[in-house]
C-alpha positions in Angstrom: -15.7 21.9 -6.4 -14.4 18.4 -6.7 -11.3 16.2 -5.9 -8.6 16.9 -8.9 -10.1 20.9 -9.3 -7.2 23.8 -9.2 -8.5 26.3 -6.8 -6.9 29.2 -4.9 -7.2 29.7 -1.3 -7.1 33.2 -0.1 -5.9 33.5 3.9 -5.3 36.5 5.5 -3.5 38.7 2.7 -1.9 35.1 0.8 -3.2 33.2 -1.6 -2.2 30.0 -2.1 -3.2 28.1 -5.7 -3.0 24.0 -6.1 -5.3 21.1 -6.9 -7.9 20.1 -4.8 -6.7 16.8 -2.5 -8.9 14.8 0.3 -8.9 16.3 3.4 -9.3 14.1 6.5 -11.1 17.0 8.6 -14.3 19.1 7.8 -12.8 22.5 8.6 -9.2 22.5 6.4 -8.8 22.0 2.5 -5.7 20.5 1.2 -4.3 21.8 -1.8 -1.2 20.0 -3.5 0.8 23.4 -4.5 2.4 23.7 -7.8 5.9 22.5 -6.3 4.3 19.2 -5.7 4.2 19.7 -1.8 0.7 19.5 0.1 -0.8 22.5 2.5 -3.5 22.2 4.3 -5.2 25.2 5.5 -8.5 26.3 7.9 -11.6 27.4 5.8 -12.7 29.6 8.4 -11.9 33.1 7.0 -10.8 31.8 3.7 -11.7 32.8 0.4 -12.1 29.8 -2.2 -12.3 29.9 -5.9 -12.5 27.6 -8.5 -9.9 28.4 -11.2 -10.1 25.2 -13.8 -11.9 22.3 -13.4 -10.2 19.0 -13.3 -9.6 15.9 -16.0 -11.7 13.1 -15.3 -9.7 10.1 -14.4 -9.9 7.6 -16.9 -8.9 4.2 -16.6 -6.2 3.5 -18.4 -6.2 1.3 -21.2 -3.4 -0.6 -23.3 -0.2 0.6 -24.5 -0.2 3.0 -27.8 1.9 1.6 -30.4 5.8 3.2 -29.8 7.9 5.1 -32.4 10.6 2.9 -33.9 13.9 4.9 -34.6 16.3 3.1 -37.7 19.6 2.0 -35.8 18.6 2.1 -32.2 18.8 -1.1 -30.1 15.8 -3.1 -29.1 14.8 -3.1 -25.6 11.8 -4.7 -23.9 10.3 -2.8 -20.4 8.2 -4.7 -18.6 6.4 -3.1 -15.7 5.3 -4.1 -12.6 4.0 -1.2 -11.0 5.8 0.7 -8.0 6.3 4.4 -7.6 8.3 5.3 -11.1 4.7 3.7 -12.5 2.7 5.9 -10.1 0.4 9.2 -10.0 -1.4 10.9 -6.8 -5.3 9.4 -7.5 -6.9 13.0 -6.6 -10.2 11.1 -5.4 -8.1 9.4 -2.6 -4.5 11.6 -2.3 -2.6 8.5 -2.3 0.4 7.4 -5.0 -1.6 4.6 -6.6 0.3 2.4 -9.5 -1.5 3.3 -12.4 1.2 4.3 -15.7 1.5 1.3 -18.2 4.9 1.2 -19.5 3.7 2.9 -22.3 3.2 6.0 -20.6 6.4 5.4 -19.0 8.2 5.9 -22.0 5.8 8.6 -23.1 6.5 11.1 -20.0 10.4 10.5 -20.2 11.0 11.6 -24.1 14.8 10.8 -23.4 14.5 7.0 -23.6 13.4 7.7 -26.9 17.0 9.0 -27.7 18.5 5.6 -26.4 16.8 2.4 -27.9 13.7 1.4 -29.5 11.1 0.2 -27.0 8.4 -3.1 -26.7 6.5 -2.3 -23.6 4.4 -4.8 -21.6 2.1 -4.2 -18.4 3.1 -7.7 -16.1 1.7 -6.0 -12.9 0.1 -3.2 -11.6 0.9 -3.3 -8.2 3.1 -2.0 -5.3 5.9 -4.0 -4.4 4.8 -5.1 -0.7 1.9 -7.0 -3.0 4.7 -9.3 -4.5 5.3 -13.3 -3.8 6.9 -16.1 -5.5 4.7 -16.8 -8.1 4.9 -13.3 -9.8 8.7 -13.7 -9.7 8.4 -16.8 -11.3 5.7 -15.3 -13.8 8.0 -12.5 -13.9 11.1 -14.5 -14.9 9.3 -16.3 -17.4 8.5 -12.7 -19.1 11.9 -11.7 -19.1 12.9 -15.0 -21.2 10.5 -14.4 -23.4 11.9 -10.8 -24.2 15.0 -12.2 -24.8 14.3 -15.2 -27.1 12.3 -12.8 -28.9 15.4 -10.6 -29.5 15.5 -8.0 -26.6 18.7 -6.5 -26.6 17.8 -5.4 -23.4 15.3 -5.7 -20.3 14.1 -3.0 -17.9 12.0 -4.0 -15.2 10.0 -1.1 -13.6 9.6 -2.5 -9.6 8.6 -0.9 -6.1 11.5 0.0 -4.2 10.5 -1.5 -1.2 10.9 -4.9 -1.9 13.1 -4.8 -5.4 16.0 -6.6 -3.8 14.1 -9.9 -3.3 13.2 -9.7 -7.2 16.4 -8.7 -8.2 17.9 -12.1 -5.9 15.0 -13.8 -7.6 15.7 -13.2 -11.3 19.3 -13.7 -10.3 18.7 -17.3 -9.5 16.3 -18.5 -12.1 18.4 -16.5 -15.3 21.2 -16.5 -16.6 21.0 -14.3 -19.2 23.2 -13.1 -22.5 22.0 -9.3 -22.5 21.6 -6.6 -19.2 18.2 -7.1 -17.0 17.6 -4.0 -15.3 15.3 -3.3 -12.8 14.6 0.1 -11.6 12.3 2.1 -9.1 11.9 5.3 -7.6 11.7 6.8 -4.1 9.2 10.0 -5.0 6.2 10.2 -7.9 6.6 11.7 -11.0 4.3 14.3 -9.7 6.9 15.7 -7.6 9.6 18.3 -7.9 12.4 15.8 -6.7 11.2 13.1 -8.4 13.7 10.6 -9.3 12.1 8.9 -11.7 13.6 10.0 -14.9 16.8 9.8 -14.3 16.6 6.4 -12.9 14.3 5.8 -16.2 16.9 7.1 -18.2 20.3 6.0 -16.5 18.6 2.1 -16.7 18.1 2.3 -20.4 21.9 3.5 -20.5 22.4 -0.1 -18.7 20.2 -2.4 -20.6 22.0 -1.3 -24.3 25.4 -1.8 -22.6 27.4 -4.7 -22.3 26.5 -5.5 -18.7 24.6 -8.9 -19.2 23.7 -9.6 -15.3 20.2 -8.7 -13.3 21.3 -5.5 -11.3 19.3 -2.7 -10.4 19.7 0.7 -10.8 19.1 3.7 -9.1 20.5 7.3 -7.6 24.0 7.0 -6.3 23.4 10.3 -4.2 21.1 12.5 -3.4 22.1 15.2 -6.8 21.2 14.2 -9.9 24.6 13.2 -11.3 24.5 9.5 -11.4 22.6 6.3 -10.8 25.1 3.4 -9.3 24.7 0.0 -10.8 24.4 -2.5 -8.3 24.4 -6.5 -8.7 21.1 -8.1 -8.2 22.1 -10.3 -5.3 24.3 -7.6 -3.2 22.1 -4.7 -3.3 19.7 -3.6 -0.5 17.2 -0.5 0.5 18.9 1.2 3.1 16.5 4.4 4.0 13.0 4.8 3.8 13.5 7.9 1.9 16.4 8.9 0.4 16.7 9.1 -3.4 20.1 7.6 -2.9 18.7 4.6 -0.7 19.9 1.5 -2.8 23.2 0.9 -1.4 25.6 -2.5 -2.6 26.5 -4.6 1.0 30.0 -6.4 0.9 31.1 -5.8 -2.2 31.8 -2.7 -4.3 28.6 -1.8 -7.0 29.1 -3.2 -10.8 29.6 0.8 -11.5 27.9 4.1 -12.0 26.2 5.7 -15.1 26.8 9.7 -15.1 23.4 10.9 -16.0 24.5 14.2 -18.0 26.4 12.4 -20.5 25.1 8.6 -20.2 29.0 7.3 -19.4 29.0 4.2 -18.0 32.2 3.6 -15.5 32.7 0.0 -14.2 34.2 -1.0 -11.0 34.3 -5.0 -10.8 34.8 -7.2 -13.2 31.1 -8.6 -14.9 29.2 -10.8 -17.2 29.7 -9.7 -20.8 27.1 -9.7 -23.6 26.9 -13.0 -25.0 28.7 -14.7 -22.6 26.2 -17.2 -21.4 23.4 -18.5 -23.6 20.0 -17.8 -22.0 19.3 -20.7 -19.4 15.9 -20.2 -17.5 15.1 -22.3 -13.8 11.9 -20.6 -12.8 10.7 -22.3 -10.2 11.1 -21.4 -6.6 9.6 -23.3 -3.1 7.6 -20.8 -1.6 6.9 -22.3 2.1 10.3 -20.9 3.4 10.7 -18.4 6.0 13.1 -15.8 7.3 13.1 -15.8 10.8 14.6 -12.6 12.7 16.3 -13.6 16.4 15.5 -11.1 19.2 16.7 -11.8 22.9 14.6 -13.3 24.8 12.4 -15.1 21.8 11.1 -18.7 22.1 12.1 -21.4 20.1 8.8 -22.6 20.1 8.9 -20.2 16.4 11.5 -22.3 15.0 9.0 -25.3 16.3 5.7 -23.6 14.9 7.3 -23.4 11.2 8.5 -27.0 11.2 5.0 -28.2 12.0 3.1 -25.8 9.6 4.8 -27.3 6.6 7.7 -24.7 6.0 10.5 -26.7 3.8 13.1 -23.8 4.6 14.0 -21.5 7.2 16.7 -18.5 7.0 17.6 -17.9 10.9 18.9 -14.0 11.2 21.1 -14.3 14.2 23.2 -11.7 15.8 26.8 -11.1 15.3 28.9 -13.7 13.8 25.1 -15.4 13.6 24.1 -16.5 17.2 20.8 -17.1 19.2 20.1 -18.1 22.7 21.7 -21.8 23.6 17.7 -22.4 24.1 17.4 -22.2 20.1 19.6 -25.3 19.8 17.1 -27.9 20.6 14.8 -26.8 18.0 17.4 -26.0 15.2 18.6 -29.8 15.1 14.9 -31.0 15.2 14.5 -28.5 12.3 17.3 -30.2 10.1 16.0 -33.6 11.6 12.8 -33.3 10.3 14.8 -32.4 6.9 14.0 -28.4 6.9 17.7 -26.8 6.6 18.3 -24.0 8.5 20.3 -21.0 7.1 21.9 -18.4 10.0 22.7 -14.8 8.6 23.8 -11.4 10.4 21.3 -8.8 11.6 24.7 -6.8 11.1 24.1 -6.9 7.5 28.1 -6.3 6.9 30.6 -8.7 7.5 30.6 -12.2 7.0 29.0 -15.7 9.4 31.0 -17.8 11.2 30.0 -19.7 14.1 33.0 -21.4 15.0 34.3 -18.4 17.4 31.9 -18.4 20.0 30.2 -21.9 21.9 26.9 -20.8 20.8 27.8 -20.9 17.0 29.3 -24.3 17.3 26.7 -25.8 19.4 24.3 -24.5 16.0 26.4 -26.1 13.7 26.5 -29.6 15.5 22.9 -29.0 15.4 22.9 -28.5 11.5 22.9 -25.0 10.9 24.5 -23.8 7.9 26.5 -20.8 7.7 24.9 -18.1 5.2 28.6 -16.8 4.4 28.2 -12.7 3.6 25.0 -12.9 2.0 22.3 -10.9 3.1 18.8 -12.0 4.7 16.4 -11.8 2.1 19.2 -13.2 -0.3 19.8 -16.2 1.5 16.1 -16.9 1.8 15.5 -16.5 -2.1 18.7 -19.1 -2.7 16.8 -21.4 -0.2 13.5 -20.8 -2.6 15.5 -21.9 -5.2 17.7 -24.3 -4.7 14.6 -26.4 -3.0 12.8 -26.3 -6.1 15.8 -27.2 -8.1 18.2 -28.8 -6.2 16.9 -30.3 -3.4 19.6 -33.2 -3.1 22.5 -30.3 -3.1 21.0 -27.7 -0.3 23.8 -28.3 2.2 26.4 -28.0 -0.5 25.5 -25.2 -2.2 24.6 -22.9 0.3 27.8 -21.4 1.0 29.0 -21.6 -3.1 28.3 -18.7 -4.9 25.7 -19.2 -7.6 24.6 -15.7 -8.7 27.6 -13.2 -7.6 25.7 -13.7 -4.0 28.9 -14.4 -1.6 32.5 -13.0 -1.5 35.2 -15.5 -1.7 37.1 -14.7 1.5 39.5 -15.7 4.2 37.4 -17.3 6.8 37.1 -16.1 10.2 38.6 -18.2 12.9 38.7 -18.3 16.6 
């Protein structure tokens, strides 16, 4: 018997029937059950048959052409890899990105109902793998779509870090049709996979007249609708949890209801056509976010500094502290002409270091106040504006650019 075979296992009076997985111990088998979930069970006093042989894994190779429907909107999906791309490789047992976009479309026959599709493979990767230059490459993909006559863009991504692509894409487009990037938390493999209707709610999106980068994915844990978040207020809020995408300080753009593909908005939005397409794809990659923990030297402010780093986003505590010993090296930061962004670890609520004698001390030093936006945000607006507006940093930090910052009341002592 080999990797990828169904087999039963017989165990005192049970059977138990699944596909062969990799087992990390001599003396148990693991079997992946047909509910999707994995057993592993002792071979001593076990029975094991072979009941069918498994496929051979092939590798895959490029997209089949896709039907064209009369009447239906055209919609480009690019893929990058990331679960909603992913299978269990038998030979290994792990989720490996291996569906093309193709495939994508051909396992979810619903998105057939909702627009015509031209699908292209950008990555094949899992989203931990990702850096500037792919969002740039990325970007550049997504403009092409568009001048090419996308009515639409879906971006398949890796949950874990599709909130810095999202920020990303947000920056360098501004775009006349719906960018949509989705994910999803469990393989197609599995029972409570959530990758169809995520599949299906983000094609919903991409034909409608939402014409901003947002992401969409499960609103809760049923599967009644997907929540449509903007692309720089969104964030991965459990490991887990279909319903993990959550929008910080600021109400979502709206929610899709998955049964009948309604789309309700909440906030007002970009409309279709509203802007012509305007691409600034590049991005300075040598910045840093830097998380503040009591008791940490400064000397890490000090090590970026002298390594090069152009950028650094500083995420402080509270209102956006660190220890008075962080001054020092904060003003030789913006000295040596690296600005220095603070942020909240709180995640909710917006800066303001003019309460406390900490957060005025950082100011004097240079420190600029990172408003409401969250961590990974404020470092992707520091990516960008360095590579495009290097002469404007200090201004534009605190204006928003890309639907990144709440205008608000400021907080005052």
């Amino acid at each position: 018997m080999e990797l990828g075979d169904r087999i039963s296992v017989e165990r005192d009076g049970m059977a138990y029937e699944g596909v062969l997985m990799p087992s990390r111990r001599k003396d148990h088998v693991v079997i992946k059950l047909n509910n999707g979930y994995n057993i592993g069970l002792c071979t001593s006093k076990s029975q094991i048959r072979l009941l069918e042989k498994g496929q051979e894994l092939k590798p895959l190779g490029k997209d089949a052409p896709l039907r064209q429907k009369v009447g239906l909107p055209q919609v480009s999906i690019l893929s990058t890899g990331g679960t909603i791309a992913s299978k269990v490789d038998y030979r290994t047992g792990a989720v490996t990105s291996q569906f093309s976009a193709g495939e994508i479309i051909a396992a979810i026959p619903e998105l057939e109902e909702i627009a015509n599709y031209h699908a292209r493979v950008i990555y094949q990767i899992l989203s931990e793998n990702m850096k500037a230059e792919y969002w740039m490459e990325l970007a550049r993909a997504v403009a092409q779509e568009i001048r090419a006559g996308a009515e639409g863009v879906i971006i398949t991504h890796g949950t874990d870090t599709m909130m810095y692509t999202a920020a990303a894409l947000s920056f360098m487009l501004k775009t006349p049709v719906p960018v949509v990037l989705v994910g999803s938390q469990r393989s197609s493999d599995r029972p409570s996979s959530d990758a169809a209707m995520n599949a299906v709610c983000a094609a919903t999106v991409a034909i409608s007249d939402i014409a901003e980068v947002c992401v969409v994915m499960h609103g809760t844990t049923s599967d009644d609708y997907c929540a449509i978040h903007r692309g720089t207020r969104v964030r991965k809020m459990h490991t887990s949890r279909r319903d993990a995408f959550q929008s910080i300080n600021c109400s979502s753009i709206g929610r899709v209801n998955y049964l009948d593909r309604k789309i309700q908005t909440t906030v007002p939005y970009r409309h279709r056509g509203e802007v012509g397409l305007e691409l600034a794809d590049r991005l300075e990659p040598r910045c840093t976010l830097v998380k503040y923990t009591p008791g940490a030297s400064p000397e890490i402010l000090d090590y970026y500094v002298d390594n090069g780093y152009k950028g650094i986003v500083l995420e402080g505590t509270g209102l956006g502290h660190v220890a008075s010993d962080w001054v020092a090296s904060i003003k030789r930061a913006t000295d040596a002409g690296v600005p220095v962004i603070v942020t909240s670890q709180c995640l909710r609520g917006r800066i303001c270091d003019r309460v406390y004698d900490t957060g005025r001390y950082m100011l004097e030093a240079g420190a600029i106040e990172g408003e409401d936006m969250l961590p990974e945000v404020a470092l992707v607006k520091l990516m960008w504006l360095l590579a495009n507006h290097p002469d404007e940093v200090r201004s534009l930090v605190g204006k928003p650019l890309a639907g990144e910052i709440s205008f608000s009341t400021p907080i005052t002592a």
